[in-house]
Backbone as numpy.savetxt, mean C-alpha at the origin, in Angstrom:
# Nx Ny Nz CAx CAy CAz Cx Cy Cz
5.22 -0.25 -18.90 6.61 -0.65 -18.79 7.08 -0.37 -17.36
7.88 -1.23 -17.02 8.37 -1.36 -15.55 9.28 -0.07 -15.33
9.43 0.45 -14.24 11.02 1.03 -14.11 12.02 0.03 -14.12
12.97 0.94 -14.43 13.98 0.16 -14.05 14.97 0.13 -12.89
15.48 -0.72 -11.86 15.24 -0.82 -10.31 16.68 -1.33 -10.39
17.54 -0.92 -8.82 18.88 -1.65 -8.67 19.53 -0.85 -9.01
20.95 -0.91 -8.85 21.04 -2.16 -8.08 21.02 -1.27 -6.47
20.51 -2.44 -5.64 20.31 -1.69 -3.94 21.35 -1.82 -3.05
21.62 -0.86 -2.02 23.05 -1.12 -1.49 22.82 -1.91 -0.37
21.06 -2.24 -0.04 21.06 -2.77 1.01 19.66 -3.65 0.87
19.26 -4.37 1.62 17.87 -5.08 1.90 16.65 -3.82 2.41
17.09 -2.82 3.14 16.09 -1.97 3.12 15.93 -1.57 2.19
16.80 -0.81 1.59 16.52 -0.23 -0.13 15.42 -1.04 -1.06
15.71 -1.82 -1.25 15.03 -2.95 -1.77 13.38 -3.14 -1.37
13.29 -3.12 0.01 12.21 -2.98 0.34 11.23 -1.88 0.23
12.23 -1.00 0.75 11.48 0.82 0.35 10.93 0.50 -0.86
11.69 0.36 -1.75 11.72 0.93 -3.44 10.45 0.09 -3.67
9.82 -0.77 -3.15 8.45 -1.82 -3.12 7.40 -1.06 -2.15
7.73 -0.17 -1.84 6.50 0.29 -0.41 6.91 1.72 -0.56
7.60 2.11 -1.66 7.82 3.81 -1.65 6.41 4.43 -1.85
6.36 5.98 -1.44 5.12 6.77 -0.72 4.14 6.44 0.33
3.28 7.22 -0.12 2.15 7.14 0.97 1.25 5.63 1.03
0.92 5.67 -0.23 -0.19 4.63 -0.61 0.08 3.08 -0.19
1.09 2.82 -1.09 1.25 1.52 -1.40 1.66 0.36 0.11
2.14 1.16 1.05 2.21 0.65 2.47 0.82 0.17 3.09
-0.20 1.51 2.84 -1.45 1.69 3.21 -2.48 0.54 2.63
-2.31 0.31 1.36 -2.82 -0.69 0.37 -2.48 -1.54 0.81
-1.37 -2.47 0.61 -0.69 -3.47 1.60 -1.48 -3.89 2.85
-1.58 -3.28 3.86 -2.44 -3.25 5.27 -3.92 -3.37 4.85
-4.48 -2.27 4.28 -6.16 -2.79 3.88 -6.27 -4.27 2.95
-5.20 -4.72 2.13 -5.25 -6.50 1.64 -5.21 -6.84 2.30
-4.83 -6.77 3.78 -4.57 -8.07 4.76 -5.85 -8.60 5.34
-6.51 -7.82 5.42 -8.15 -8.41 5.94 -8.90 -9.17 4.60
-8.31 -9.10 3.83 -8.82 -9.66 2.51 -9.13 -9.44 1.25
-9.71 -10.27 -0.01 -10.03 -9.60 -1.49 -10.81 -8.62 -1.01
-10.47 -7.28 -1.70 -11.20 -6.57 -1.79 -11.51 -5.55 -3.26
-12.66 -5.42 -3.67 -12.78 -4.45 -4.97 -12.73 -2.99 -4.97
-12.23 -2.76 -6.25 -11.43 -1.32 -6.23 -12.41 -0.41 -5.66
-13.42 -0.23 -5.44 -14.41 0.58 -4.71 -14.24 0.72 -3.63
-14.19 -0.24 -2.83 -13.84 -1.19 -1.76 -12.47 -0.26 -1.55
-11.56 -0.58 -1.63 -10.44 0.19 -1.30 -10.30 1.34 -1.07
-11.12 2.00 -2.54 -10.91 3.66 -2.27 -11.39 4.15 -1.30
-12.31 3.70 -0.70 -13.54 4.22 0.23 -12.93 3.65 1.41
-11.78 2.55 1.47 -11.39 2.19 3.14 -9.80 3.43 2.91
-9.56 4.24 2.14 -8.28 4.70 2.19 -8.48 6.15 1.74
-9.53 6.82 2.76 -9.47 8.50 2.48 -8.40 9.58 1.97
-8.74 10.23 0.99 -7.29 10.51 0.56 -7.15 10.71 -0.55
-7.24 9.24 -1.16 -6.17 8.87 -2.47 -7.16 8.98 -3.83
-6.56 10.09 -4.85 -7.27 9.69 -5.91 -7.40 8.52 -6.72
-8.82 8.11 -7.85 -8.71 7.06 -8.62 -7.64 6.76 -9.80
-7.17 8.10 -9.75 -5.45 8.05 -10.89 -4.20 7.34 -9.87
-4.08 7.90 -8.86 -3.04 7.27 -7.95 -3.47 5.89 -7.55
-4.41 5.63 -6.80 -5.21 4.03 -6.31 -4.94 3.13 -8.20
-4.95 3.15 -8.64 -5.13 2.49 -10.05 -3.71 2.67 -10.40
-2.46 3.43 -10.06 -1.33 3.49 -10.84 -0.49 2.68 -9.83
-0.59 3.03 -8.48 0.20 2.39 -7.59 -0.29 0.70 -7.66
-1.84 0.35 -7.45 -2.42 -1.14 -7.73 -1.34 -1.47 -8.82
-1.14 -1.07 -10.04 -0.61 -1.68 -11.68 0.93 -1.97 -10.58
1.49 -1.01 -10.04 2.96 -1.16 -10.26 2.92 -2.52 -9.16
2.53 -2.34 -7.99 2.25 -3.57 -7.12 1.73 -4.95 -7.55
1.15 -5.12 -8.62 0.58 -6.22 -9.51 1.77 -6.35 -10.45
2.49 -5.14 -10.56 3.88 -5.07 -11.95 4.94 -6.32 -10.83
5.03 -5.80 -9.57 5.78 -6.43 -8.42 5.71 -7.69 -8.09
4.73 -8.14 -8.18 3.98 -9.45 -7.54 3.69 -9.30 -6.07
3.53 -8.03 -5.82 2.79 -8.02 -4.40 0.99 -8.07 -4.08
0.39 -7.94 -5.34 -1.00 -7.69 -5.64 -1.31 -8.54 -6.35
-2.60 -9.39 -6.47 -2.77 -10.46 -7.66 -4.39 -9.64 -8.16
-4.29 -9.29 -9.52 -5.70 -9.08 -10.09 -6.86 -9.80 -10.39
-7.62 -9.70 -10.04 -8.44 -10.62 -10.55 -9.99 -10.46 -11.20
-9.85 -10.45 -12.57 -10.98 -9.95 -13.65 -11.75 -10.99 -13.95
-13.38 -10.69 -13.63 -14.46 -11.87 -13.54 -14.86 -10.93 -14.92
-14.91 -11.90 -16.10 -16.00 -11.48 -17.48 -17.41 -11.38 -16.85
-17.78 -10.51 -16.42 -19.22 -10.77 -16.18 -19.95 -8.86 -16.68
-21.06 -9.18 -16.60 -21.62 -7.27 -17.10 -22.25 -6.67 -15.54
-21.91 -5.94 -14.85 -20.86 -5.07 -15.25 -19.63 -6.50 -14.89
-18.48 -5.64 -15.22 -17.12 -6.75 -14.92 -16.70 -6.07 -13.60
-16.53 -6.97 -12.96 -15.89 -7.25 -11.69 -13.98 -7.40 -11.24
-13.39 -6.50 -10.81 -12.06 -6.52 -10.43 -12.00 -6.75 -9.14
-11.60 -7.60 -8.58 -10.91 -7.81 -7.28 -9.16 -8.11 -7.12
-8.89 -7.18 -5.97 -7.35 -7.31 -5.48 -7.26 -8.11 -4.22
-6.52 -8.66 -4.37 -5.77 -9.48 -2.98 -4.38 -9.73 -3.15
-3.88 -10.27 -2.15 -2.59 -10.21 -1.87 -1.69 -11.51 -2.25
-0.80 -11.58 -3.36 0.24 -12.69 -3.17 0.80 -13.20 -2.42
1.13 -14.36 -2.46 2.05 -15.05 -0.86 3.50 -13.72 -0.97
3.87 -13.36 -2.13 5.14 -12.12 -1.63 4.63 -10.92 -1.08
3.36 -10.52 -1.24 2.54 -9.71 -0.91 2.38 -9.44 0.81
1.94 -10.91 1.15 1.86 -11.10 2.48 3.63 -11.27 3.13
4.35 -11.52 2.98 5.45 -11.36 3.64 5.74 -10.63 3.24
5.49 -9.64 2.63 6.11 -8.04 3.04 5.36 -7.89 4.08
4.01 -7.72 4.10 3.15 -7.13 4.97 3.58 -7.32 6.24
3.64 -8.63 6.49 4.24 -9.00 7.52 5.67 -8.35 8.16
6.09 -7.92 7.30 7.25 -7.33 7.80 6.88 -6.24 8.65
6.19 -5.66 7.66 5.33 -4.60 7.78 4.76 -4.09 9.08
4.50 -5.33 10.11 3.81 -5.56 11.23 3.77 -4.54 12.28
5.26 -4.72 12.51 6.25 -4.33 13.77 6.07 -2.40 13.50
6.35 -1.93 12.40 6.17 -0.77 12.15 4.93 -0.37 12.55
4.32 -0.92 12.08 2.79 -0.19 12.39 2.32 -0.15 14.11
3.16 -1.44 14.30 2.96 -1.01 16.01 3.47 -0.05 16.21
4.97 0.01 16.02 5.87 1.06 16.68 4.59 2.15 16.05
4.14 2.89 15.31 3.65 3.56 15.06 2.30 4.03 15.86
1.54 2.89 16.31 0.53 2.81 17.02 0.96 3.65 18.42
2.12 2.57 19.22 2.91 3.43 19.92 2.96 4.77 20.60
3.35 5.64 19.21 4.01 6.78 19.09 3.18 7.28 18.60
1.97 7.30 17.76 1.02 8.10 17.35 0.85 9.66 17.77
0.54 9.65 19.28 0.49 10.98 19.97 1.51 11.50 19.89
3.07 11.39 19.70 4.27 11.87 19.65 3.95 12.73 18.45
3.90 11.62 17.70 4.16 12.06 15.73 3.17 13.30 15.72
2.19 12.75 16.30 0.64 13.86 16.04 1.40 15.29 16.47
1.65 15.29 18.24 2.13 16.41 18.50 2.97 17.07 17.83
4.28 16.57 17.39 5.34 17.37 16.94 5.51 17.41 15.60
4.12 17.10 14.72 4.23 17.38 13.11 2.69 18.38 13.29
2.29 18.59 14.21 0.83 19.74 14.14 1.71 21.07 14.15
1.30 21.99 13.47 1.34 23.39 13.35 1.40 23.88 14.31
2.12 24.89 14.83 2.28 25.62 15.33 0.84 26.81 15.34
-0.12 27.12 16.96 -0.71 28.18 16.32 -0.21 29.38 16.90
-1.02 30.61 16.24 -0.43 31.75 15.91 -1.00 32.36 17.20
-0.37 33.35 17.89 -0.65 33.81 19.51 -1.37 35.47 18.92
C-alpha cells in the first residue's frame, strides 16, 4: 500500500518526497546508463542493504519512476530501468550532481571528523 502524499506547499516538496534519502537519488543516476538487474545494482551502489535496495525499487515502481521487468524464465530474471517520468526527474537531477562534483572537496573537508591532538 502506497503512503499517503500531499498536499505539497511547493514543486520542491513534491520532488523531495520522490527522491527522499540516500538511495533512491543514487538509484535514479545508476538507471541512467541503463536496464540493469537487481544484482547489478547492488554491487554498483556500496552500502545499501537487499531489504532497503528492494523496498525503495517497490516504492519508485509504486511512483512510476522505475519500470519492472519479470522474464518467466528458470532461474527468473528481474530487470529495472527507467520510465520516461523516471528520466525527467533524473534529468533534473543533472545540475545537482554537478554542483556536487564541484564542491566535493568542500563537503569532504567540512563533514570529516575532527582528529584528536
Amino acid at each position: 500500500m502506497a503512503k499517503e502524499r500531499g498536499p505539497y506547499s511547493c514543486g520542491l516538496d513534491a520532488a523531495v518526497d520522490l527522491v527522499g534519502g540516500k538511495w533512491k537519488a543514487l538509484i535514479l543516476w545508476e538507471l541512467h546508463a541503463g536496464v540493469h538487474r537487481f544484482a547489478e545494482l547492488r554491487r554498483s551502489l556500496p552500502g545499501v542493504s537487499e531489504k532497503v535496495l528492494i523496498q525503495q525499487l517497490r516504492e519508485m515502481e509504486s511512483d512510476g519512476l522505475v519500470h519492472r521487468e519479470i522474464y518467466r524464465e528458470v532461474p527468473p530474471r528481474v530487470e529495472y530501468s527507467l520510465t520516461d517520468f523516471g528520466e525527467s526527474l533524473n534529468k533534473a537531477l543533472l545540475p545537482l550532481g554537478d554542483w556536487g562534483d564541484r564542491h566535493m572537496a568542500r563537503i569532504t573537508a567540512t563533514r570529516r571528523p575532527a582528529t584528536a591532538s
